[in-house]
C-alpha positions as MATLAB code, in Angstrom:
seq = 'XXXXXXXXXXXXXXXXXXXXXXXXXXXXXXXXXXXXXXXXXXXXXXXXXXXXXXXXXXXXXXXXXXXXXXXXXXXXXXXXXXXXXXXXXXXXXXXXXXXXXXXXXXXXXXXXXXXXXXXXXXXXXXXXXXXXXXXXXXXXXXXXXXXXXXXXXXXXXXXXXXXXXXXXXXXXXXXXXXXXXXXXXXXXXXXXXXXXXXXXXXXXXXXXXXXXXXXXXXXXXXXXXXXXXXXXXXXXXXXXXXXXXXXXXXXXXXXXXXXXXXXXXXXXXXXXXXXXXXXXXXXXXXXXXXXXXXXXXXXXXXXXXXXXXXXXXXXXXXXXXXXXXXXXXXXXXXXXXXXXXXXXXXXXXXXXXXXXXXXXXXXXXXXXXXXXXXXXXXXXXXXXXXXXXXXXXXXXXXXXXXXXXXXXXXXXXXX';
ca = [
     213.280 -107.570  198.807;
     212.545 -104.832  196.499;
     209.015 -105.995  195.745;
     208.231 -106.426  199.123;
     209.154 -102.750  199.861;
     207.161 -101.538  196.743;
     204.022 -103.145  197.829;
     204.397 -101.630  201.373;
     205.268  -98.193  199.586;
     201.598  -99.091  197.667;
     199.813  -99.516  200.988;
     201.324  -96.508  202.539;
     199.674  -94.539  200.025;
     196.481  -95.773  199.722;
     196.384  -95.860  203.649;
     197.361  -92.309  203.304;
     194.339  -91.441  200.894;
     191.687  -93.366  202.253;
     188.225  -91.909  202.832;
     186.067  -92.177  205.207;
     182.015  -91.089  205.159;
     180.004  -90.760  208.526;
     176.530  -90.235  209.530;
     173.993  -90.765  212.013;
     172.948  -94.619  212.669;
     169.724  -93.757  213.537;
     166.493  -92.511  211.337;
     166.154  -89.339  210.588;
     162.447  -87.828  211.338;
     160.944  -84.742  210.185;
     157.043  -83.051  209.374;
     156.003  -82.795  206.066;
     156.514  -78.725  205.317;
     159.105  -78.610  207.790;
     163.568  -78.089  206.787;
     165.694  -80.712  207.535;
     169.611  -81.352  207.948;
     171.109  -84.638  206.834;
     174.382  -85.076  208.667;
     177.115  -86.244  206.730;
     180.868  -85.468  207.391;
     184.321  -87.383  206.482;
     186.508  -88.403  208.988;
     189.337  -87.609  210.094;
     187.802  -84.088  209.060;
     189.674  -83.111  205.838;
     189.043  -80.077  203.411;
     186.465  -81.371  200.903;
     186.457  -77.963  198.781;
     188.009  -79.619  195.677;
     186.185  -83.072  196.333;
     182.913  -84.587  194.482;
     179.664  -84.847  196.685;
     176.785  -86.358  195.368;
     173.485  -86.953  197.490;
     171.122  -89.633  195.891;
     168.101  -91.451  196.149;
     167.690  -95.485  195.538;
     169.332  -96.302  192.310;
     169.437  -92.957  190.766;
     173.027  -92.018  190.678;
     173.160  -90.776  187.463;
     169.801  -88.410  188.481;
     171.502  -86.918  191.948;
     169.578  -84.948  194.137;
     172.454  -82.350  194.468;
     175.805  -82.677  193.034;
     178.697  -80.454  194.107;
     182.231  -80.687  191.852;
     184.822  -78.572  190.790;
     184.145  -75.590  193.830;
     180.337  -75.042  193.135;
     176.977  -76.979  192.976;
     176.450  -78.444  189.460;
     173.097  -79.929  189.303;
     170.142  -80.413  191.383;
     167.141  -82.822  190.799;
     164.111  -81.153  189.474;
     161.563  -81.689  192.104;
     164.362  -80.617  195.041;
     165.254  -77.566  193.022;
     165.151  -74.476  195.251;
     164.557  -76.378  198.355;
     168.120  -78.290  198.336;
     171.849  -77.034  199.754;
     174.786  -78.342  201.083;
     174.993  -77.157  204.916;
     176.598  -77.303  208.389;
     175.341  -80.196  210.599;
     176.264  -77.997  213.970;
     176.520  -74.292  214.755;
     180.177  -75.658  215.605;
     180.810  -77.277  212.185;
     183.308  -75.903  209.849;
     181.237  -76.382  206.524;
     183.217  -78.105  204.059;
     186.986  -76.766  205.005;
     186.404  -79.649  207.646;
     185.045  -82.243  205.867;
     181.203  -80.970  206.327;
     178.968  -82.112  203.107;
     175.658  -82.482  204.984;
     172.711  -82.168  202.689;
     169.533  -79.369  203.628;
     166.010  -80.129  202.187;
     162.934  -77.830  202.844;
     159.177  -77.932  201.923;
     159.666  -81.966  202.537;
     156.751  -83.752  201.103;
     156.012  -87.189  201.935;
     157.776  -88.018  198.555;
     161.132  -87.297  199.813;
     160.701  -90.267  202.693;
     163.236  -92.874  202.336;
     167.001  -93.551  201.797;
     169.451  -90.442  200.798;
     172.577  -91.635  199.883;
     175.871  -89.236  200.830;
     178.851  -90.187  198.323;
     182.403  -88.381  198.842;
     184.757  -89.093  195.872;
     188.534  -87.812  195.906;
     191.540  -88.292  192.877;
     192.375  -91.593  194.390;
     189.618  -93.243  196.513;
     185.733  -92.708  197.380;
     183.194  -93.488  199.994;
     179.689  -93.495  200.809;
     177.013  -93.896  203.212;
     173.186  -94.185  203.837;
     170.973  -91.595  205.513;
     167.505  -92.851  206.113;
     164.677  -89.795  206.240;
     161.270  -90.528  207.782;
     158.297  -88.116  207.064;
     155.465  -87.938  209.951;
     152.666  -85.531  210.065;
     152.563  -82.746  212.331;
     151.001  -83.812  215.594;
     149.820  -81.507  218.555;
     148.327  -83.761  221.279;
     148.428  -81.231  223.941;
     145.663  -79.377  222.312;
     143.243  -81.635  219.592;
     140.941  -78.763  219.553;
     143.478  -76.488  218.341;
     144.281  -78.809  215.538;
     140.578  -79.540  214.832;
     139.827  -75.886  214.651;
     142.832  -75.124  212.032;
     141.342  -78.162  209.936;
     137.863  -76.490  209.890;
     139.093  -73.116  208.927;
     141.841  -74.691  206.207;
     138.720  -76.460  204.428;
     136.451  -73.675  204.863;
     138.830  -71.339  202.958;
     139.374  -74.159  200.775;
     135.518  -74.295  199.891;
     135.051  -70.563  199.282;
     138.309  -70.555  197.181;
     136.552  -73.272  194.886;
     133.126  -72.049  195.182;
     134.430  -68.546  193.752;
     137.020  -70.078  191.060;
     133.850  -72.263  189.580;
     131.669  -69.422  189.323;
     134.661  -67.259  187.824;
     135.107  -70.146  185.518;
     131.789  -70.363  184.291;
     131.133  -66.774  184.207;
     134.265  -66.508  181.547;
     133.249  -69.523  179.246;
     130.083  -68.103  179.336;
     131.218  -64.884  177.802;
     133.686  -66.256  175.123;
     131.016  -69.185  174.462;
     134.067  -71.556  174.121;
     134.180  -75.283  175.491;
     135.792  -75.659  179.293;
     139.150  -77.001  179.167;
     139.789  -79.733  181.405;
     143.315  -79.712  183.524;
     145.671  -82.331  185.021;
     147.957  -81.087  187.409;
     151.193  -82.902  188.688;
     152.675  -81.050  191.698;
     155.430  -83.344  192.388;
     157.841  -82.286  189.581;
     156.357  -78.958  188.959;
     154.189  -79.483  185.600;
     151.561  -79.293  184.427;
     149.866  -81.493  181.777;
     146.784  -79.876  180.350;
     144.497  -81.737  178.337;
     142.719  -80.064  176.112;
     138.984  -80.790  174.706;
     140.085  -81.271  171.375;
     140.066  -77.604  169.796;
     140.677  -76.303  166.166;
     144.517  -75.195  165.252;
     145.716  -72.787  162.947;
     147.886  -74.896  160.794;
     149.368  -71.838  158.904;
     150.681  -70.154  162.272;
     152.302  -73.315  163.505;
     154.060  -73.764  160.337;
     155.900  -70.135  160.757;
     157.900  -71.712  163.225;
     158.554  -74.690  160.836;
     161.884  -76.069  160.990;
     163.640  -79.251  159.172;
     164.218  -82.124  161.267;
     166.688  -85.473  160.017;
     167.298  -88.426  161.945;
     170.826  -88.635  163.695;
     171.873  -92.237  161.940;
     174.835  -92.449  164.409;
     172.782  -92.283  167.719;
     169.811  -94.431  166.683;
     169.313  -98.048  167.805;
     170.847 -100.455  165.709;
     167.715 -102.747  165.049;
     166.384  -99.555  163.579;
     165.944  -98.561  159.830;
     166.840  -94.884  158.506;
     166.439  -93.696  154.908;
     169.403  -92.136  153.342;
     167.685  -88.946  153.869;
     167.479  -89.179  157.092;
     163.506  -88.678  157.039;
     161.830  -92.128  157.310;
     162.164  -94.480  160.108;
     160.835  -98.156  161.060;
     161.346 -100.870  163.009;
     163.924 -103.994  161.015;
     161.684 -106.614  160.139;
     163.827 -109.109  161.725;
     164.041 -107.771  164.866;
     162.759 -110.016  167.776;
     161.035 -107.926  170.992;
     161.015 -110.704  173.443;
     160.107 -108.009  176.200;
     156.460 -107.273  177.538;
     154.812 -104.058  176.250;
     156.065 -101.387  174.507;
     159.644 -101.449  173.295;
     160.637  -97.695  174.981;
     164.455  -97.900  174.133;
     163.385  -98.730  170.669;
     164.439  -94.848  169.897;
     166.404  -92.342  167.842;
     166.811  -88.965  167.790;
     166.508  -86.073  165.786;
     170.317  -84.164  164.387;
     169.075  -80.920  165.688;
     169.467  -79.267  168.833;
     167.226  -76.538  170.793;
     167.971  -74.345  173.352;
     165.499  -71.452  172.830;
     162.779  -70.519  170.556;
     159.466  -72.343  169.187;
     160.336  -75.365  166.454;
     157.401  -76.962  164.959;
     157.755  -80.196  162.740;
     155.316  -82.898  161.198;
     155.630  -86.683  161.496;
     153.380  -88.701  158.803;
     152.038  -91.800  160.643;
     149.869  -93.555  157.445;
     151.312  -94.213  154.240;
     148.842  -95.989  151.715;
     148.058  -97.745  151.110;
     148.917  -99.495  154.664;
     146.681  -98.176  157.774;
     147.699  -95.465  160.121;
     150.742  -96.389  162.468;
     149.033  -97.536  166.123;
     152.324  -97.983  167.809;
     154.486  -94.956  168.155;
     156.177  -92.678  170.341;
     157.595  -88.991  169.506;
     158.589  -85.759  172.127;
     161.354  -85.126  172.909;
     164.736  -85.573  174.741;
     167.512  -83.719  176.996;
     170.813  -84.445  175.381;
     173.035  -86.846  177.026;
     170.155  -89.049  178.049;
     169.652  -92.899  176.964;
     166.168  -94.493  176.929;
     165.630  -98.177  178.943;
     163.401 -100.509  178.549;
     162.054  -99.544  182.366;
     159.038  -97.208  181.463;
     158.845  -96.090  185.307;
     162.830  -93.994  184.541;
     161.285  -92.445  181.041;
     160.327  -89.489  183.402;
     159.984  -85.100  182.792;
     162.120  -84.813  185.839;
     164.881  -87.527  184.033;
     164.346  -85.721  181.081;
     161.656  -87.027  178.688;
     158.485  -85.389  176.970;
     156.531  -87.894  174.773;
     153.279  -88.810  173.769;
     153.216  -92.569  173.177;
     150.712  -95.054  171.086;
     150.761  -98.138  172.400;
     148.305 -100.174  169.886;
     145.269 -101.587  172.200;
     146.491 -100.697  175.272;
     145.821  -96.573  173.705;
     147.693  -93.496  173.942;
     149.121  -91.826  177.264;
     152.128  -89.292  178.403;
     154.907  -90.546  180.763;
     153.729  -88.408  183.573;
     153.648  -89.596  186.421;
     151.268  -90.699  187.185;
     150.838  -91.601  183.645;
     147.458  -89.605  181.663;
     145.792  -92.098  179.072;
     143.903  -90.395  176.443;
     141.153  -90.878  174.176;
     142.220  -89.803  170.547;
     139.647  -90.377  167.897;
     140.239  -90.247  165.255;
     143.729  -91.963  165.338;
     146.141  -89.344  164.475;
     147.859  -90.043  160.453;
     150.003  -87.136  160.590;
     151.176  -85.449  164.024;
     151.836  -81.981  164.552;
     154.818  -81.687  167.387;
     155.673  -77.576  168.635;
     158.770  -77.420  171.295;
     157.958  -73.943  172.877;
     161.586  -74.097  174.677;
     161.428  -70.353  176.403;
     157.979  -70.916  177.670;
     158.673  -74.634  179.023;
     155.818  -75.979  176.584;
     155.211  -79.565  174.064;
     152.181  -79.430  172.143;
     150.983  -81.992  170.055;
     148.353  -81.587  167.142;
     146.189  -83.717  164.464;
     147.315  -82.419  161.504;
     144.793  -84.214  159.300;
     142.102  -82.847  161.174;
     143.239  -80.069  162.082;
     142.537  -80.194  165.833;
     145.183  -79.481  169.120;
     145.263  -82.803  171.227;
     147.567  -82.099  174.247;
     149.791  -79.826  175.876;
     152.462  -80.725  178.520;
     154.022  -77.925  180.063;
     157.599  -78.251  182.001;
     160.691  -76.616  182.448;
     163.829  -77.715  179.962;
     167.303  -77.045  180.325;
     170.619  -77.294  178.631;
     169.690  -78.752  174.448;
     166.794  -80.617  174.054;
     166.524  -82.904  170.719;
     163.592  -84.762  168.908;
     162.691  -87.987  169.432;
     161.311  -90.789  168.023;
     160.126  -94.252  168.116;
     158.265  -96.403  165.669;
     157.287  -99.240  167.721;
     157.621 -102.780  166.293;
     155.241 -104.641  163.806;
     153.338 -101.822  161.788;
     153.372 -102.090  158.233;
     153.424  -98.032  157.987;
     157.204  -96.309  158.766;
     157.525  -92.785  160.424;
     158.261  -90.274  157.999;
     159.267  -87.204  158.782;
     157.880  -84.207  156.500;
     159.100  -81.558  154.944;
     157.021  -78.414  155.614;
     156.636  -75.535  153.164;
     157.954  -72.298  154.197;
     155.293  -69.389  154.759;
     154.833  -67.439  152.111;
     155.709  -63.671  152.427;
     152.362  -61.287  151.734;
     153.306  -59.440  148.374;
     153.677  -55.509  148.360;
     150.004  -54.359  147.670;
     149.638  -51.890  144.768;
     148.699  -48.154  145.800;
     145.293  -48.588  143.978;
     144.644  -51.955  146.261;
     145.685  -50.177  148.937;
     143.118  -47.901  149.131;
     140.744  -50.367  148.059;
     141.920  -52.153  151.495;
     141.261  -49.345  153.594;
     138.145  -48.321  152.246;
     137.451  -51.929  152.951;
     138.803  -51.723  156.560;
     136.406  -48.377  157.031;
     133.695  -50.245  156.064;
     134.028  -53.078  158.562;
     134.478  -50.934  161.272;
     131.701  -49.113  161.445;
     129.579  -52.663  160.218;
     131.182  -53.253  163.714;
     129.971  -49.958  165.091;
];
């Protein structure tokens, strides 16, 4: 008799606690440009101030498009940052005191089509429920001219806007006499990935911002192989990659962590007398974050920056779209400089002294090295230590004035 009152104590309670998500059964439809509410609300209504909402896409839980926990917003999806908030679904809604966690996107692009999922999580239960958003095109039947018209002007400013930035262009290289610079833009996520026609690098300025970089044995993959210094790296001969193409969560990462300032460090990819590495991979990572086997979720806006060798198949950034690149010679020892403050990865041939790449984004929270050797070179990584810039010595008072009479000179050479 006992039991039997127990269990109906047990339902009681979790009758009493139960959750329940609603929202619209039909598709949602807005223009691309245009703001949008996503109704979402519990029900009964219920204050959901001290509750977890998370709105997701497809499969990307842990990547939310806006999560709200603990009384405030704690993290918003790159690409919906600044154009995402919680808000009411009705000019008669009580926000969330009432239950309220409907999601607000502007600027939609026809990216953001598809399913959003709303999830409402209390201390003892949690629920969740689909919204599906379809993106159309502005359409003014009423008047085609109109439209027409607004078409013709849009690419006729368009034209002039292009016509004057190529002659700008031109008119600049022209006076600096240095080679164009050719530029890849990704819009979606907000970067930028320039590639550069390979120019010279000033090997002693980079290495001011040298720092020393060791391998965190703890968090690297087990079929992996780290000296005891913590500087060289390779694939174990016996492991077996039984997947197709590159082995991405083949990885470890560097001990140190950045949150500001420029860090520059060297990776030696050829040590004789075995041939230059051609399988490799080496950015770098946002802390907490695990790398898969599934190339397409090694994204910037998941929080990834690489450069990756993949033998034949050539070199290429996890943009997205992905950039190939043509990189002759192969690089034997790679220059990597994390400009944190100004959102910027640049990569450089060390050997020849030459700057291959920059990819420009915007990083947040620590960001750590990271590496990957690939599987089946004969060459390890091995991960240098730089020397320290030497400090100019105090000139003497006679070379001193030899140095200015020196400087006087030049200048009026320039004169």
């Amino acid at each position: 008799m006992l039991s039997i009152i127990i269990v109906l104590l047990n339902l009681l309670i979790e009758t009493s606690v139960s959750l329940t998500v609603v929202v619209p059964p039909d598709t949602i439809v807005a223009h691309v440009g245009s703001t949008v509410t996503l109704p979402c609300w519990i029900s009964p209504p219920e204050n959901a101030e001290a509750l977890e909402i998370r709105w997701y896409r497809q499969d990307q839980f842990n990547n939310p498009v806006l999560l709200y926990n603990h009384g405030k917003i704690q993290d918003i999806q790159e690409c919906f940052r600044n154009r995402s908030s919680l808000t009411l679904r009705s000019d008669q809604s009580g926000g969330l005191k009432d239950g309220d966690v409907s999601l607000r996107l502007e600027k939609l692009t026809f990216q953001d089509e598809g399913l959003f999922h709303c999830y409402v999580s209390g201390e003892h239960s949690y629920n969740s429920k689909v919204v599906d958003l379809k993106i159309t095109s502005p359409s003014d039947s009423s008047d085609s001219s109109g439209l027409w018209k607004a078409l013709f002007l849009t690419f006729l400013i368009c034209s002039l806007l292009g016509l004057f930035g190529l002659i700008l262009y031109r008119y600049r290289h022209k006076r600096t006499g240095k080679k164009p610079t050719e530029e890849i833009c990704e819009e979606e996520t907000q970067e930028r990935l320039l590639k550069a026609v390979v120019e010279d690098m000033n090997i002693e300025e980079l290495r001011e911002h040298a720092v020393e970089i060791t391998i965190d044995r703890e968090r690297s993959h087990p079929d992996l192989r780290v000296s005891k210094d913590c500087k060289i790296l390779r694939d174990n001969p016996e492991y077996e990659h039984t997947g197709e193409g590159f082995p991405f969560e083949l990885c470890a990462f560097g001990a140190q962590r950045f949150t500001s300032g420029r860090h520059y460090w060297e990776v030696e990819l050829a040590v004789p007398p075995s041939p230059p590495k051609i399988f490799w991979m080496i950015g770098v990572v946002k802390e907490g974050n695990l790398p898969t086997r599934d190339r397409s979720a090694l994204t910037a806006s998941a929080g990834f920056w690489f450069l990756c060798s993949d033998g034949p198949h050539g070199f290429h950034t996890n943009t997205d779209p992905p950039v190939k690149l043509s990189l002759t010679p192969r690089p034997e020892r790679l220059g990597v400089l994390l400009d944190y403050d100004h959102g910027q990865l640049s990569f450089y041939n060390v050997t020849e002294r030459k700057h291959l790449l920059t990819i420009s984004s915007r990083f947040s929270g620590s960001v750590l090295p990271l590496f990957n050797p690939g599987v089946g070179d004969k060459s390890p990584f091995k991960i240098l230590d730089l020397p320290k810039p030497a400090e100019p010595a105090e000139p003497s008072p006679s070379l001193s004035n030899m140095v200015a009479v020196e400087l006087d000179v030049n200048a009026s050479d320039n004169l």
